[in-house]
C-alpha positions in Angstrom: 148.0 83.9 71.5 147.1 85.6 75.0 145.4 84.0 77.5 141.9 84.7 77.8 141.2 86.5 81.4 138.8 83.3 83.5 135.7 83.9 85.8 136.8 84.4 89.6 136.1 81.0 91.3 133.4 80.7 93.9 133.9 78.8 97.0 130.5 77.1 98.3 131.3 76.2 101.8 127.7 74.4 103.6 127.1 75.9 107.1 124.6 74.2 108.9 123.1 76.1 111.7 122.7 73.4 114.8 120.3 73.9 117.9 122.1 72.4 120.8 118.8 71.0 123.5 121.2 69.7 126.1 122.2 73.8 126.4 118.7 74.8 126.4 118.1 72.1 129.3 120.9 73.7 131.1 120.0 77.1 130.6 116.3 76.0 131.7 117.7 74.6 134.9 120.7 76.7 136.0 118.8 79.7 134.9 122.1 80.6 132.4 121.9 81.8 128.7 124.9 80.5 127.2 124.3 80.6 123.2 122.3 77.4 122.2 123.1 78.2 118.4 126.3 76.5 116.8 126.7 77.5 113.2 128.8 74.6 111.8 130.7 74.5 108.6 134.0 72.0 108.0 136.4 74.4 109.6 134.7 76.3 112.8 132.1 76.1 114.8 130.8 79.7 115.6 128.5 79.8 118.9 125.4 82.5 119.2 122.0 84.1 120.4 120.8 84.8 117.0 122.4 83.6 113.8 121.1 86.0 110.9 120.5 84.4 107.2 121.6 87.1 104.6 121.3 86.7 100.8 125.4 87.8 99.7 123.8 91.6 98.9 123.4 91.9 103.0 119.9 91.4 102.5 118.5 89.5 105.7 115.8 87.2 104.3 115.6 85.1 108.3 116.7 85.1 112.0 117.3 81.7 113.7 116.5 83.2 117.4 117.0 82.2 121.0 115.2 83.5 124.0 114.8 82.0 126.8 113.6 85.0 129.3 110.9 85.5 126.4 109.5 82.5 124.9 106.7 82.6 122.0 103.2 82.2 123.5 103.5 78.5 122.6 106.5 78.3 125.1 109.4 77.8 122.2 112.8 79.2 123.0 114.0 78.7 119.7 112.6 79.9 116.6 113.0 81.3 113.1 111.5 84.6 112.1 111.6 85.5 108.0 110.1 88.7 106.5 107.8 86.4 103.6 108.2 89.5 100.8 111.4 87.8 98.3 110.6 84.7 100.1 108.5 81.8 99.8 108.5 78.8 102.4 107.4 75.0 101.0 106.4 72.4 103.5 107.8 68.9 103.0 106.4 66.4 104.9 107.9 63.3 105.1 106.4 59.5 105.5 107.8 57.6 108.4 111.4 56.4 107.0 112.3 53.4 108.9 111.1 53.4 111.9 
């Protein structure tokens, strides 16, 4: 009998995207910009401005963004913009776990 062809395998590697305050204290003092954004996953860490979240189509659904010459009105540095069309954001808010 032939062997019957198998699916491709996906690989699902987690990246977490980290926001590194001790840069943004530095950058805030020394008046540098060095990138405050480390985008993590078990084999690199990637360093950036900007880190853009795409669906695997190229679709960007988010930007995790870093300005420090042009904070939000509330004075953040660091924020996360999404277009809200193919996306919906749920609030979790959590009790005090062990305090």
């Amino acid at each position: 009998m032939g062997s019957s062809p198998t699916a491709p395998t996906i690989l699902k590697m987690k990246q977490i995207i980290h926001v590194n305050q001790h840069k943004i204290k530095k950058n805030t003092k020394h008046g540098t910009d060095e990138p405050v954004l480390t985008v993590k996953t078990y084999k690199t860490n990637d360093y950036a401005h900007e880190a853009i979240i795409k669906t695997k189509d190229g679709v960007e659904i988010a930007k995790v963004i870093y300005q420090p010459h042009k904070p939000l009105s509330c004075g953040a540095r660091v924020w996360i913009e999404l277009e809200t069309e193919n996306v919906d954001v749920e609030l979790v808010v959590r009790e005090h776990e062990g305090l």
